[in-house]
N, C-alpha and C positions, 0 to 999 in steps of 0.2 A: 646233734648240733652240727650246726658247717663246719666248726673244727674240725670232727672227727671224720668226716668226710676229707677234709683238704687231709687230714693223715691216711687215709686210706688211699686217694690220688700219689701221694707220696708214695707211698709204701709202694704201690704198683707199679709207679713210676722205676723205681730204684730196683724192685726185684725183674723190670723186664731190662734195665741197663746188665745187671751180673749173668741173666740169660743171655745176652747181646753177650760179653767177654767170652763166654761158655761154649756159645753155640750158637752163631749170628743167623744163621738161615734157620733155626726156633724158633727166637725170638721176633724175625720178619714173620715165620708162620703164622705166629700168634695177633701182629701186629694186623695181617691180611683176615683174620679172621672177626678178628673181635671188632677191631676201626673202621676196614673197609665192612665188612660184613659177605666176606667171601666166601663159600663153602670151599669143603675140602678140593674135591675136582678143579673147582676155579684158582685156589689158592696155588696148588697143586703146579698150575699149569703158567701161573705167574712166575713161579720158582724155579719153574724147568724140572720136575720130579714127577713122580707118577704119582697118583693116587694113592698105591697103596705104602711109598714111603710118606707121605704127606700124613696119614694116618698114625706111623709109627711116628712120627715128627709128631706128630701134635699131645700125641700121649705122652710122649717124654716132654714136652715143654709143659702141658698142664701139668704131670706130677712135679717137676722142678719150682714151678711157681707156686704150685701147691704149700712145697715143702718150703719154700721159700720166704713165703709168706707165712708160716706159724701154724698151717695147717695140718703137716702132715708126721705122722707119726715118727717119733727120734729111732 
């Protein structure tokens, strides 16, 4: 149903706001990847980082949202 949708918009909405308090340049990772639709290198080089922090950046923001969101093992 569209409810459960507009809950899951929330939900997403609210767990990248507490990545944003956590770890602001994450959370833009995340934001560059998923919104814009940027790969790593491009995302990367938006941020001023390299590549292969970009990489490690982006694994710790997916596991944080992960867990964030109810996914990830306690």
């Amino acid at each position: 149903a569209s409810s459960d949708r507009i809950d899951d918009v929330l939900d997403i909405d609210a767990a990248l706001v507490g990545l944003a308090s956590s770890d602001p340049q994450a959370a833009e990772l995340v934001k560059l990847r998923y919104f814009a639709g940027l790969s790593i290198p491009d995302a990367a080089a938006v941020l001023g980082i390299s590549p292969r922090n970009a990489d490690f950046l982006w694994a710790y923001a997916r596991a944080w949202l992960l867990r964030s969101l109810g996914g990830g093992a306690e």
